[in-house]
Backbone as numpy.savetxt, mean C-alpha at the origin, in Angstrom:
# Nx Ny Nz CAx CAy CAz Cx Cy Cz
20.58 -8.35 13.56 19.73 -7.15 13.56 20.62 -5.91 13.56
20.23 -4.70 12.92 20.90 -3.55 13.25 19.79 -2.01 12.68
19.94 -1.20 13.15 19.17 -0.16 13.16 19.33 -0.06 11.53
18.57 1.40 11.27 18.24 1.92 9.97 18.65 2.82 10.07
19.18 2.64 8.78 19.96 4.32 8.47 19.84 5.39 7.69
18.34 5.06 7.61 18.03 6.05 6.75 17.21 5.82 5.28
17.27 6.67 4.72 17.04 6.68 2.89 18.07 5.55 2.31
19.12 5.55 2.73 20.13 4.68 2.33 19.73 3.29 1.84
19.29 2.90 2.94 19.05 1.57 3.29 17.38 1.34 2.58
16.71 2.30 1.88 15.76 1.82 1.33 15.84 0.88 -0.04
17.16 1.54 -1.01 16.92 0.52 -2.09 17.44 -1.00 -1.73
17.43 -1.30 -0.75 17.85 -2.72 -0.81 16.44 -3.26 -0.05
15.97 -2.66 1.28 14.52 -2.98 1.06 13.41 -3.42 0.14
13.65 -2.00 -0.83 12.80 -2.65 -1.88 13.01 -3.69 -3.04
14.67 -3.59 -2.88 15.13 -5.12 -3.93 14.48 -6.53 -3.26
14.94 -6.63 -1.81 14.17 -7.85 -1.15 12.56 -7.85 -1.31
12.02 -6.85 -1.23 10.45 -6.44 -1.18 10.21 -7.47 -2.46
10.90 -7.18 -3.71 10.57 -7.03 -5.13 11.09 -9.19 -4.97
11.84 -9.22 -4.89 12.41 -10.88 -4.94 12.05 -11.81 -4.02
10.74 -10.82 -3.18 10.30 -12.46 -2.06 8.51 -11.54 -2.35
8.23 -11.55 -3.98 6.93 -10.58 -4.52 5.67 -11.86 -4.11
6.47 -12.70 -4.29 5.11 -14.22 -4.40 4.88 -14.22 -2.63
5.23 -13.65 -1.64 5.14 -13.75 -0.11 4.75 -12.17 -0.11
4.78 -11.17 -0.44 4.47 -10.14 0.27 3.75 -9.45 -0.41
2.49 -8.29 0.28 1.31 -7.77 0.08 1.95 -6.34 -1.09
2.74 -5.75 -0.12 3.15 -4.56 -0.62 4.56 -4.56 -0.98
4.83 -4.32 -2.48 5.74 -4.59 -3.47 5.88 -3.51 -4.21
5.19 -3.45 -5.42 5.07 -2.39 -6.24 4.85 -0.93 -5.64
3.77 -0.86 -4.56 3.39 0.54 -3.98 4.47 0.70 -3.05
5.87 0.15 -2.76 6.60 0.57 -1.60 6.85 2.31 -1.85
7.36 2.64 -2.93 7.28 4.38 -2.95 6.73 4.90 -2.04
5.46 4.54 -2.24 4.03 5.41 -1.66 4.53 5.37 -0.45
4.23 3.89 0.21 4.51 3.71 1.95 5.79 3.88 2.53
6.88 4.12 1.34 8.05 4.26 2.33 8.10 6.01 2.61
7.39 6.80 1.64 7.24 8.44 1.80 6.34 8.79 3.01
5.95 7.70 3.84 4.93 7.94 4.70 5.69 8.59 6.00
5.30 9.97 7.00 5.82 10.02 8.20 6.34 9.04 9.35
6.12 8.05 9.25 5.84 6.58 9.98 7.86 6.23 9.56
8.12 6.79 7.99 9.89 6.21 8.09 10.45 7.50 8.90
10.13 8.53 9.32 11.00 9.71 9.86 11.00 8.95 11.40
10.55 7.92 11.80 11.30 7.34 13.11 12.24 6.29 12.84
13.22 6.22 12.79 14.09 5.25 12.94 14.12 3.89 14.32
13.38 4.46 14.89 13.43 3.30 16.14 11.72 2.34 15.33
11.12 3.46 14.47 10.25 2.10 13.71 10.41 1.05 12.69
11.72 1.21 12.46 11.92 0.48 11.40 13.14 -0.35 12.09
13.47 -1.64 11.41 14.54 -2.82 12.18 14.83 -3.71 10.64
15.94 -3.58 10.50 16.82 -4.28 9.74 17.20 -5.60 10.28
17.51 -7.11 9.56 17.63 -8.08 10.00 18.74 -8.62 8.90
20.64 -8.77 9.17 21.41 -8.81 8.01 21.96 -10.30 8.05
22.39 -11.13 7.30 22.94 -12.27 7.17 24.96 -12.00 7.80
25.76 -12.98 7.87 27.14 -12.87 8.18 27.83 -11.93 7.48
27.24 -11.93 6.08 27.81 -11.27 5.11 27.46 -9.77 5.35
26.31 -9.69 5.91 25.72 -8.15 6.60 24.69 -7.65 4.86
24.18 -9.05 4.10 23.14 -9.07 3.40 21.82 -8.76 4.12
20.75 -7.91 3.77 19.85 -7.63 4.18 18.97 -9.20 3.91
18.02 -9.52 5.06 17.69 -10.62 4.57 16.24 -10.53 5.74
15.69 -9.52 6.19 14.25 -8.80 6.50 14.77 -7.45 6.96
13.30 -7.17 6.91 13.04 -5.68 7.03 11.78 -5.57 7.90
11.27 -5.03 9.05 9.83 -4.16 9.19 9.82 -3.03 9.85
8.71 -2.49 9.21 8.63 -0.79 9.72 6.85 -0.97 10.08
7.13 -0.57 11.41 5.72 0.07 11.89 5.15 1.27 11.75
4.32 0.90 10.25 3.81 2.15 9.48 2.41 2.91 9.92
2.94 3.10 10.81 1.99 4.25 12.12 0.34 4.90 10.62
0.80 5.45 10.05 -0.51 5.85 8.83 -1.81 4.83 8.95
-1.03 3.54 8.58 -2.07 2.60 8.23 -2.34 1.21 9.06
-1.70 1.58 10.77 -1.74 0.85 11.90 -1.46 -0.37 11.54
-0.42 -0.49 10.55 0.15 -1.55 10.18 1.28 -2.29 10.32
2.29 -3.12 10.40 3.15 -3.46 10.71 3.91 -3.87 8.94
4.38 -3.67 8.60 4.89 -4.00 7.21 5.81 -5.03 7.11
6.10 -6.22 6.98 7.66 -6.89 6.83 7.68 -7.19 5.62
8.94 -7.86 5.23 9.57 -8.92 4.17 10.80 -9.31 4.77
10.56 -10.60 4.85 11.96 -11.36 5.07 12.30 -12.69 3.77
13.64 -12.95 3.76 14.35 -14.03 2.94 13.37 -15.44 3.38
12.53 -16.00 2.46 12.77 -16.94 3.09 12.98 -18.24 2.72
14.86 -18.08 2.77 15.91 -18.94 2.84 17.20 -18.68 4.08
16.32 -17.71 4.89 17.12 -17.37 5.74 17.12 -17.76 6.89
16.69 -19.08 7.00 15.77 -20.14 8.57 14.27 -19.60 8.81
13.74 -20.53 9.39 12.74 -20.72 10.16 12.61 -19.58 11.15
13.25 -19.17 11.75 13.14 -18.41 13.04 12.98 -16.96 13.01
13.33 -16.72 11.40 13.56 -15.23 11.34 12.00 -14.90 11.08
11.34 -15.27 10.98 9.55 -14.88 10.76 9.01 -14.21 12.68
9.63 -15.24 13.25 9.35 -14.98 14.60 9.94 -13.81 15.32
11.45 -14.14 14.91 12.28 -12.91 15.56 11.36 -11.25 15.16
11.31 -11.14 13.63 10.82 -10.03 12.86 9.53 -9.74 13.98
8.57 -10.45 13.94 7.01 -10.21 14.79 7.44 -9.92 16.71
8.25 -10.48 16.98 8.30 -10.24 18.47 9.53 -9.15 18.70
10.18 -8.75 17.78 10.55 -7.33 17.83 9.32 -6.45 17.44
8.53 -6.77 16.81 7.59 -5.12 16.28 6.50 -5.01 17.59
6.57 -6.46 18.35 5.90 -6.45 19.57 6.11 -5.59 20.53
7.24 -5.95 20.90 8.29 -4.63 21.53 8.21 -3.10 21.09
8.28 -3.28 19.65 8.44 -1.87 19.55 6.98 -1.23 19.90
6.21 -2.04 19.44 4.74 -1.35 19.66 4.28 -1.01 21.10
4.61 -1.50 21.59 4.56 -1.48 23.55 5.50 0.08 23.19
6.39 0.10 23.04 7.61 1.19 23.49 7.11 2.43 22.77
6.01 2.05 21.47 6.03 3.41 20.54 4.77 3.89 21.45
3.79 3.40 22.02 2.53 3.71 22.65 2.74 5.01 22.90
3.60 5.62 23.96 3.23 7.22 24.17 4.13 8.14 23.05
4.30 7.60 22.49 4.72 8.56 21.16 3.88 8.91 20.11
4.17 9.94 19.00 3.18 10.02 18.23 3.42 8.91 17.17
4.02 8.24 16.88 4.32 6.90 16.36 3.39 6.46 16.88
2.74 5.97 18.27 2.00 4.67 18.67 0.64 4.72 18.13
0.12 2.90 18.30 -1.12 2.60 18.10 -1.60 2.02 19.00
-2.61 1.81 19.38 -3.12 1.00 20.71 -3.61 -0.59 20.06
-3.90 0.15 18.58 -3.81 -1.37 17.90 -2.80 -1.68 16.65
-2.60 -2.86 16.02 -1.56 -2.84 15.44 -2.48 -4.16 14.33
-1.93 -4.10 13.08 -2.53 -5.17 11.97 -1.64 -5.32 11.28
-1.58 -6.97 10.72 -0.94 -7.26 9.94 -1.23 -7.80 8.71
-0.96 -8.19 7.37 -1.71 -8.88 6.53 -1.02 -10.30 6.09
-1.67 -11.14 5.75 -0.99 -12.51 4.83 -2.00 -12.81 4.34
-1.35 -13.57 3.25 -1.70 -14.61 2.27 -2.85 -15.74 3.13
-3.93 -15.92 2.61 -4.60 -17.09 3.19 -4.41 -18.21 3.10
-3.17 -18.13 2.20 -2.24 -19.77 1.67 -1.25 -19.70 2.50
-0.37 -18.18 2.98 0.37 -18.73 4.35 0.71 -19.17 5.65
0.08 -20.42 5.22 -0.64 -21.61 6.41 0.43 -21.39 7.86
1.76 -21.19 7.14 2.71 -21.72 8.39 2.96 -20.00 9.14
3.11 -19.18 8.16 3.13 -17.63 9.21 1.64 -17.66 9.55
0.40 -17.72 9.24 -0.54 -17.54 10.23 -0.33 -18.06 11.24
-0.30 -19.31 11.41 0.27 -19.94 13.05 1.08 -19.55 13.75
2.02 -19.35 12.70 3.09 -18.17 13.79 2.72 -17.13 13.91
2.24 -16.63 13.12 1.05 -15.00 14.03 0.24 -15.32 15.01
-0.41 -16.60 15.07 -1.01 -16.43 15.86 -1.02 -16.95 17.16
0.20 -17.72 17.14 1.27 -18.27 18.36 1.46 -16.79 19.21
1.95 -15.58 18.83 2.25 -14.45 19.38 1.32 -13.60 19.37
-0.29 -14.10 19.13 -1.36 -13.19 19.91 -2.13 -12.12 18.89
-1.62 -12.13 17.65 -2.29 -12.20 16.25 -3.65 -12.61 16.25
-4.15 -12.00 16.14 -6.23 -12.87 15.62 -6.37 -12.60 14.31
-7.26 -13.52 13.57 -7.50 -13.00 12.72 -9.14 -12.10 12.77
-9.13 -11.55 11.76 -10.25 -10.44 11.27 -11.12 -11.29 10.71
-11.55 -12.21 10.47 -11.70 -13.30 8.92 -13.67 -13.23 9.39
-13.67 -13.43 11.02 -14.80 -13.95 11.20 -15.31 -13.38 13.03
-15.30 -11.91 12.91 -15.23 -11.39 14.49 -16.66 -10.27 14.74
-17.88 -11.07 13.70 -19.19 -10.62 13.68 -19.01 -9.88 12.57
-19.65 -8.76 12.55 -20.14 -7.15 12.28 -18.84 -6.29 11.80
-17.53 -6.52 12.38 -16.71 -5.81 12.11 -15.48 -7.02 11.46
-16.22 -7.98 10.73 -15.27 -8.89 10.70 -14.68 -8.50 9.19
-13.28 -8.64 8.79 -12.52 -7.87 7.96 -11.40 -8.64 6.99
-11.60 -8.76 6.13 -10.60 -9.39 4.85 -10.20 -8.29 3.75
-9.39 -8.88 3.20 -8.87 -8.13 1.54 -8.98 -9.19 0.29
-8.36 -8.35 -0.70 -8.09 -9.41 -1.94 -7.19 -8.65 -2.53
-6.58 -9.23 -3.09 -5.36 -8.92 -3.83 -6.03 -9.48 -5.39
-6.25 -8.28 -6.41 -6.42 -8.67 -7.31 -5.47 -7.85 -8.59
-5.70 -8.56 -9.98 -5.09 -8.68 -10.81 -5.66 -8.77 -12.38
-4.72 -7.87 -12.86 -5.18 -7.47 -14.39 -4.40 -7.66 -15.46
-4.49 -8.70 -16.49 -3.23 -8.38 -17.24 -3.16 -7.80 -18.08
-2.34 -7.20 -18.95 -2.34 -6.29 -19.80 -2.89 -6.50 -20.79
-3.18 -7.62 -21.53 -3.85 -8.48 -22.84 -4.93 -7.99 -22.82
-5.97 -8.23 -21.49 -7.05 -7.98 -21.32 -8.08 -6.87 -21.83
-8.98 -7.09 -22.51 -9.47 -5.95 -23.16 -10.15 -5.29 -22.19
-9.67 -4.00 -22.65 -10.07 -2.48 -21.43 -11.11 -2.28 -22.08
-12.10 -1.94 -21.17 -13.76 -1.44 -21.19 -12.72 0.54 -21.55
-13.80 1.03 -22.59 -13.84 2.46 -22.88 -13.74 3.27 -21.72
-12.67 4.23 -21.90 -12.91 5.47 -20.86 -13.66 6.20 -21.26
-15.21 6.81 -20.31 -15.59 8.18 -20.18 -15.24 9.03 -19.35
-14.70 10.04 -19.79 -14.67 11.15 -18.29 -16.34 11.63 -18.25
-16.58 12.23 -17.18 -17.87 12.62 -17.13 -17.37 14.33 -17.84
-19.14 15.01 -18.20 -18.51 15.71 -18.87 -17.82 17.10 -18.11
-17.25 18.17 -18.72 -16.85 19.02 -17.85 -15.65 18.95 -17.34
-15.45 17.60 -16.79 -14.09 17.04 -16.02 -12.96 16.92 -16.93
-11.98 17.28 -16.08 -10.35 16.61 -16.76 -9.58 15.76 -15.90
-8.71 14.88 -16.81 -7.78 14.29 -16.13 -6.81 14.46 -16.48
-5.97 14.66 -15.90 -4.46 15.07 -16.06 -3.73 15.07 -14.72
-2.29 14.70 -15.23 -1.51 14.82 -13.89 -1.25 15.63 -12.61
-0.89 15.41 -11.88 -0.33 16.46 -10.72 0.77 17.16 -11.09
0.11 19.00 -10.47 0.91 19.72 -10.93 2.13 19.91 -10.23
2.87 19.07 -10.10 3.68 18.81 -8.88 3.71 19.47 -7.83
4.82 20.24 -6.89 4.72 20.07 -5.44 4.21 21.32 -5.25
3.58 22.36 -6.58 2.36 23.54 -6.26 1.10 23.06 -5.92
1.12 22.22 -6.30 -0.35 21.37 -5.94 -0.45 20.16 -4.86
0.42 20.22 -3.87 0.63 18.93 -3.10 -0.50 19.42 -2.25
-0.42 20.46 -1.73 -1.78 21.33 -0.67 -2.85 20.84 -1.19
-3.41 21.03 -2.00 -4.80 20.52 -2.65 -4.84 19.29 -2.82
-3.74 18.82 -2.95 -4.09 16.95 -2.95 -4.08 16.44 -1.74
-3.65 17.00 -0.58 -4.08 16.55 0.89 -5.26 17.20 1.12
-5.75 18.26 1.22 -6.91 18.29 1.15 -7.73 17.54 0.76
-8.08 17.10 -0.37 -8.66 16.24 -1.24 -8.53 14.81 -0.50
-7.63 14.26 -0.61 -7.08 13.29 0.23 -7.82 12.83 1.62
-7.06 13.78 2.33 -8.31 13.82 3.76 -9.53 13.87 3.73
-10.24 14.76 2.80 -11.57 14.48 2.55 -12.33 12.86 2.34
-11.57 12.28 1.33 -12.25 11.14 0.60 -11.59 10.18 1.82
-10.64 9.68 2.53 -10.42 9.27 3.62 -11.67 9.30 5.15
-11.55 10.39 5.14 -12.00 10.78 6.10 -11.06 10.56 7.44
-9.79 11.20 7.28 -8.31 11.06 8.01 -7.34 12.36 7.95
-6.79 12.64 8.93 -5.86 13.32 9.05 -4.36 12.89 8.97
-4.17 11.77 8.06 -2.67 11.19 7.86 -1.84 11.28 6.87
-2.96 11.53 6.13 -1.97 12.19 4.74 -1.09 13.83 5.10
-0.09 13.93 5.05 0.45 14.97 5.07 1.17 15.52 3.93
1.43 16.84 3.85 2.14 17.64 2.64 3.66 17.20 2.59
4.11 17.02 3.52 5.44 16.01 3.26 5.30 14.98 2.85
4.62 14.04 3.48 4.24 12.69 2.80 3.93 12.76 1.12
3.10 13.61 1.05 2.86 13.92 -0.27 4.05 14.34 -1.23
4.28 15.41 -1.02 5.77 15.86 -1.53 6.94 14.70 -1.43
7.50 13.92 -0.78 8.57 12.86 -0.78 7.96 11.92 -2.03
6.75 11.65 -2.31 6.36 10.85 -3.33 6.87 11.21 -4.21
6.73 12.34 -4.41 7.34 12.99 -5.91 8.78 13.22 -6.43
9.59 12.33 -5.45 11.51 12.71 -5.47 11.92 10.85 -5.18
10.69 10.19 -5.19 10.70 8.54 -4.94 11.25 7.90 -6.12
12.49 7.32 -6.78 12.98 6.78 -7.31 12.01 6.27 -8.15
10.68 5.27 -8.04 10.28 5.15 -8.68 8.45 5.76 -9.21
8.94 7.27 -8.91 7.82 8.01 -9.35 8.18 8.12 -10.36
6.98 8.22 -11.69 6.11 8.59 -12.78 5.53 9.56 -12.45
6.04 10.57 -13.50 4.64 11.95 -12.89 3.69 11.93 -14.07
4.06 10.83 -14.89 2.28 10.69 -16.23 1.53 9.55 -15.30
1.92 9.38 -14.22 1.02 8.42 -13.41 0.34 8.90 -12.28
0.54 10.05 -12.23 0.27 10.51 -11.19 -0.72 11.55 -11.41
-2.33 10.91 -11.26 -3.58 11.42 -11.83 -4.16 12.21 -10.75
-5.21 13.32 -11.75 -5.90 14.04 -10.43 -7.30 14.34 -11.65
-8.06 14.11 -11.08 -9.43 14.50 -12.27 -9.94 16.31 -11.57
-10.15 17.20 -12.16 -10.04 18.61 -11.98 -11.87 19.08 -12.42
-12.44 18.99 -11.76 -13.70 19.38 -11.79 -14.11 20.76 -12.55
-15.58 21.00 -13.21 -15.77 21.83 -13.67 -15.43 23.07 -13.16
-15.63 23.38 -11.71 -15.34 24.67 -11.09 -14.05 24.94 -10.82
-12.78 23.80 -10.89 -11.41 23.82 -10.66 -10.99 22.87 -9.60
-11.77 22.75 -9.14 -11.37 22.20 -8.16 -10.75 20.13 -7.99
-10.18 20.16 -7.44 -9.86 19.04 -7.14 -10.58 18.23 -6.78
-11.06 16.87 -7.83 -12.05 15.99 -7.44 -11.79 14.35 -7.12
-10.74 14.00 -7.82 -10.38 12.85 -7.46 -9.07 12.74 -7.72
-8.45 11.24 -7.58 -6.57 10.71 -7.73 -6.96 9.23 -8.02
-6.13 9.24 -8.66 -5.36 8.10 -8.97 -3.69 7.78 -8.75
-2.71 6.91 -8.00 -1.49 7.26 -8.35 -1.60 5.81 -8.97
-0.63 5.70 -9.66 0.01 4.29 -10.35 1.56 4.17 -9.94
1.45 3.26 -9.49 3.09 2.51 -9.20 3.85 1.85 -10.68
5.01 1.45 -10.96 5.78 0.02 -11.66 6.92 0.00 -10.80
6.82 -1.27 -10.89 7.86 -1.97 -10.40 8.13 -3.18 -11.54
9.71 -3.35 -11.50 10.53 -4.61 -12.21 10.59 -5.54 -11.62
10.15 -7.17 -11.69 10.09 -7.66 -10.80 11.85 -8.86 -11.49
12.37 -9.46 -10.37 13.82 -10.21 -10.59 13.00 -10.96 -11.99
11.86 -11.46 -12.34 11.30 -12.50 -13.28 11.23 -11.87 -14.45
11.42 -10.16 -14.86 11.50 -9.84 -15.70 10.16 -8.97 -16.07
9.21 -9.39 -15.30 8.06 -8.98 -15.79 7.84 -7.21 -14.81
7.04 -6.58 -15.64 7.23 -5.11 -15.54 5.56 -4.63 -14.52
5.38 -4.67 -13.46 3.75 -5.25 -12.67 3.68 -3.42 -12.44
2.53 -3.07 -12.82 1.85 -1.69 -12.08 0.77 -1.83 -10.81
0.96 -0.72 -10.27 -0.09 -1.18 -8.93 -0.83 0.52 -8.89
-2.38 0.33 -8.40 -2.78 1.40 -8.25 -3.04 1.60 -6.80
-2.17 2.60 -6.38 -2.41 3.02 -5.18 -1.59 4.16 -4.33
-3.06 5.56 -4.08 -4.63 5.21 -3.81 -5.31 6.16 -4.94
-6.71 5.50 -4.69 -8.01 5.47 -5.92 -8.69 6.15 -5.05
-9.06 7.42 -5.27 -10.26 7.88 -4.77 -11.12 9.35 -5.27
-12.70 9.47 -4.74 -13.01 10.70 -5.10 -13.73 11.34 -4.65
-13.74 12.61 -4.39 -14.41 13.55 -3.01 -16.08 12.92 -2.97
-16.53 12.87 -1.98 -18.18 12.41 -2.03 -18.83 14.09 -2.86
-18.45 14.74 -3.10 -19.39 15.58 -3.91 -19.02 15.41 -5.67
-18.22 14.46 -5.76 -18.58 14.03 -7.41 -18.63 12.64 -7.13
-18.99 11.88 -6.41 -19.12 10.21 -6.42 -20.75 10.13 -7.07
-20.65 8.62 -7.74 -21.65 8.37 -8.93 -21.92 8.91 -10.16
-20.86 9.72 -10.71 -20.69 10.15 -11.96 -19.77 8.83 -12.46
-19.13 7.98 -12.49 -18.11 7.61 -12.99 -16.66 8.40 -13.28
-16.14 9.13 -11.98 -15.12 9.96 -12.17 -14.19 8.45 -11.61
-14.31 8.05 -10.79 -13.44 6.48 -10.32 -13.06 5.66 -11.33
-13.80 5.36 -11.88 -14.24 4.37 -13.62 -13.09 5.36 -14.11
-13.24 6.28 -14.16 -12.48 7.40 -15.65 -11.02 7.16 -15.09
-10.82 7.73 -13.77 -9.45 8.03 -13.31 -8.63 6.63 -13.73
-9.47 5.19 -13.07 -8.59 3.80 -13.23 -8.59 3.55 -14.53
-9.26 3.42 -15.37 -9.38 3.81 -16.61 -8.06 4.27 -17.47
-7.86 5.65 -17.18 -6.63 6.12 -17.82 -5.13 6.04 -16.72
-5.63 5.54 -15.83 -4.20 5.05 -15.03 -3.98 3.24 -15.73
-4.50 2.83 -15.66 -4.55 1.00 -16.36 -3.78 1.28 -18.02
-4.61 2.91 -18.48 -4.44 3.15 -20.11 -2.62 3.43 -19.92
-2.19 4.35 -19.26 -0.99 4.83 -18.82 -0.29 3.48 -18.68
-0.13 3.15 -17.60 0.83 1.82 -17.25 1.20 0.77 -18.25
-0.05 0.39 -19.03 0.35 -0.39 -20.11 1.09 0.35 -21.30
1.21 1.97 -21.10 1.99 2.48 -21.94 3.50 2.32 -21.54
3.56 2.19 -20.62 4.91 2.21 -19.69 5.63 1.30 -19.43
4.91 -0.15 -20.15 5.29 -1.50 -20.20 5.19 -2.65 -18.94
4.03 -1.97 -18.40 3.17 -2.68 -17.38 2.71 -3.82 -18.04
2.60 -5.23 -17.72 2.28 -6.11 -18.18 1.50 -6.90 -17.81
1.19 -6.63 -16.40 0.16 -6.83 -15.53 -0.05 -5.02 -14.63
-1.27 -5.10 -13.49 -1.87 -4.58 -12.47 -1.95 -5.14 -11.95
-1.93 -4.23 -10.35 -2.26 -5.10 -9.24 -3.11 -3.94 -8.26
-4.39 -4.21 -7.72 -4.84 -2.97 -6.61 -5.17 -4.13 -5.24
-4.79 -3.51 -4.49 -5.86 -4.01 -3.28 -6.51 -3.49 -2.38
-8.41 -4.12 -2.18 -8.89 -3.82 -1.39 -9.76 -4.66 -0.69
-10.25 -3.70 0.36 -11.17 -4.75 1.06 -12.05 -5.52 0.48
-13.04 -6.34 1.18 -13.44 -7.52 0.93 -14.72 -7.68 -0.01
-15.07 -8.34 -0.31 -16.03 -8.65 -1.51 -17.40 -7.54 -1.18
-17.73 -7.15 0.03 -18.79 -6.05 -0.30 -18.27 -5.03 -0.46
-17.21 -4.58 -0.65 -16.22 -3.80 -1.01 -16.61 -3.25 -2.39
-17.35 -1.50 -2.37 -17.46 -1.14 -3.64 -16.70 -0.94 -4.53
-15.16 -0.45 -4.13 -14.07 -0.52 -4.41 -13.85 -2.01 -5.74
-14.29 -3.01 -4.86 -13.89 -4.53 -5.32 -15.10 -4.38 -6.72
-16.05 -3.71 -6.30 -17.01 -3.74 -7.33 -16.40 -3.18 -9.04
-15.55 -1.94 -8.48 -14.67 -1.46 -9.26 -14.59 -1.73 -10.15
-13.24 -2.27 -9.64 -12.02 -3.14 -9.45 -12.75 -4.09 -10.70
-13.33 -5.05 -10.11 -13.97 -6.17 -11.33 -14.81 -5.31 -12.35
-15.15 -4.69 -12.63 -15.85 -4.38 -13.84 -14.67 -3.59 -14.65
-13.49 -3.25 -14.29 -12.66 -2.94 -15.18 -11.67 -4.15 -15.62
-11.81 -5.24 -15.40 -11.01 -6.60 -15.39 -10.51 -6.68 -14.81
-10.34 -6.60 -13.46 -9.60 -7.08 -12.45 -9.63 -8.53 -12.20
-9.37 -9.59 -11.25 -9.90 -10.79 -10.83 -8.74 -10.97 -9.36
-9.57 -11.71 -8.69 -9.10 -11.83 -7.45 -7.69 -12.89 -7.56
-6.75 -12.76 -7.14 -5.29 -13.47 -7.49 -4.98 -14.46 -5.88
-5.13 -13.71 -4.83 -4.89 -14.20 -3.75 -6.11 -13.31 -2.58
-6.65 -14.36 -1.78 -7.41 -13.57 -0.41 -6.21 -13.51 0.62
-6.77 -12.41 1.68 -5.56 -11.63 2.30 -6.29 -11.97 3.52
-5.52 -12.23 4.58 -6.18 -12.01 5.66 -5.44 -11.02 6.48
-6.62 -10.44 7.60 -5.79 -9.61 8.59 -6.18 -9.48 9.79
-4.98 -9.80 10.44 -5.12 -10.25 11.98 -4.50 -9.09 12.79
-4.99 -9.01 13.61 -5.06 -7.71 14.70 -4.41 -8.37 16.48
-3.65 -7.46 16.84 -3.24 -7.27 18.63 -3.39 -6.08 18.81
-4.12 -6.06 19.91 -4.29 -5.13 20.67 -3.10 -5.03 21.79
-2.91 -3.04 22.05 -1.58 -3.25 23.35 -1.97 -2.09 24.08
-3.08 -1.40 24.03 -3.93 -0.78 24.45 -5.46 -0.21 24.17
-6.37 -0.07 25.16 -7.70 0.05 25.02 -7.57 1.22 23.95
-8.92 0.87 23.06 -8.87 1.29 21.77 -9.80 3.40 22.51
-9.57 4.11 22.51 -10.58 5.64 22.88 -11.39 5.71 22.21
């Protein structure tokens, strides 16, 4: 194990992120989540190196999305799945009175990774799968590029076009927070996206309403994966509730899906919540299809306010 050092130490993160892609949720969108306030703590993030002092895991407790993030080797033993989870245990106890902490903490996997669920849930992990009323899944779905794209309409009036870069980062947190309904997006967060190694600024959508104003986003990710193949990811998709049910969502994914395959995207990838998930409704009527179900299991380390 050894601390983080920074920006430095991100492109090798995301090389492991990218070469253990068939085990982990978030791959393509690392840009997005590594620009998040959640990396400006260094005591949230924990490096895990081989003899050689090869990176061989990573997790950062990404305070935004009360999530715990990892990727580890795994050809690097058995034990390192455990070590990774009962350090972020620790840290989560220790981050509590900071503005880092959560009182709750979530993680995601594969519903095929039979052997880390058990080990999640050996260390007090539940899952979400089946907990009544608030019971909670994902899907990880998938588009390939072959696939014939349904027609873009913009609605009328509207434009889409990119972000006007970091003059317009203010209005896209605004916007942002709105369709959220959150105060986590920040103008830094926002702004670091745009200096992220693997930002696209023809991917980086904003639909501009008749009166001017800022109505929806789209961002699009690519990533290279070691297999050669060139995968886009959309994420995040959203649009203020005072233009929702026009098809401004439809339009934005639309010409972000149109974009990426210009860019030599060869697949998509979005993920969201679970099958009543309008999102998912989307999602499938533009060709999406579900690739893997996600589960997500939750510890609590303090009473929720």
């Amino acid at each position: 194990f050894r601390a983080f050092k920074g920006s430095d130490d991100l492109p090798a993160m995301v090389v492991l992120a990218r070469q253990e892609s068939d085990e982990t949720l978030h791959v393509v969108d690392l840009p997005y989540r590594f620009s998040s306030w959640a990396m400006d703590n260094p005591d949230g993030i924990g490096l895990w190196v081989d003899e050689r002092d090869r990176l061989v895991g990573w997790a950062a407790m990404q305070t935004p999305f009360w999530s715990i993030d990892y990727v580890f080797d795994r050809n690097a033993g058995a034990a390192l799945h455990t070590q990774i989870i009962q350090w972020a245990d620790d840290r989560a106890i220790r981050l509590l009175e900071t503005d880092y902490g959560r009182p709750i903490w979530f993680i995601n996997a594969f519903a095929e990774q039979t052997q880390r669920i058990d080990e999640l849930e050996s260390l007090g992990f539940a899952s979400q799968a089946d907990v009544g009323e608030n019971s909670w899944t994902k899907v990880s779905m998938r588009l390939d590029a072959d696939a014939t794209a349904p027609e873009r309409s913009v609605p009328g009036g509207f434009r889409i076009r990119p972000l006007a870069g970091a003059v317009e980062v203010d209005a896209y947190v605004a916007l942002h927070r709105a369709v959220f309904n959150s105060t986590s997006m920040t103008a830094q967060w926002r702004a670091r996206t745009l200096s992220q190694p693997g930002y696209v600024a023809e991917l980086d959508l904003v639909a501009v309403a008749p009166d001017g104003r800022l109505a929806g986003f789209c961002i699009c990710w690519l990533a290279r994966l070691p297999n050669g193949e060139t995968v886009g990811q959309v994420e995040p998709l959203g649009v203020h509730e005072d233009f929702r049910a026009l098809g401004l969502g439809r339009a934005l994914l639309l010409e972000g899906l149109r974009r990426l395959v210009q860019h030599g995207a060869t697949s998509v990838l979005v993920e969201t919540d679970n099958y009543r998930d309008e999102a998912f409704k989307l999602y499938e009527s533009a060709g999406f299809r579900v690739q893997k179900d996600v589960l997500v299991f939750r510890k609590d380390f303090a009473p929720l306010e």
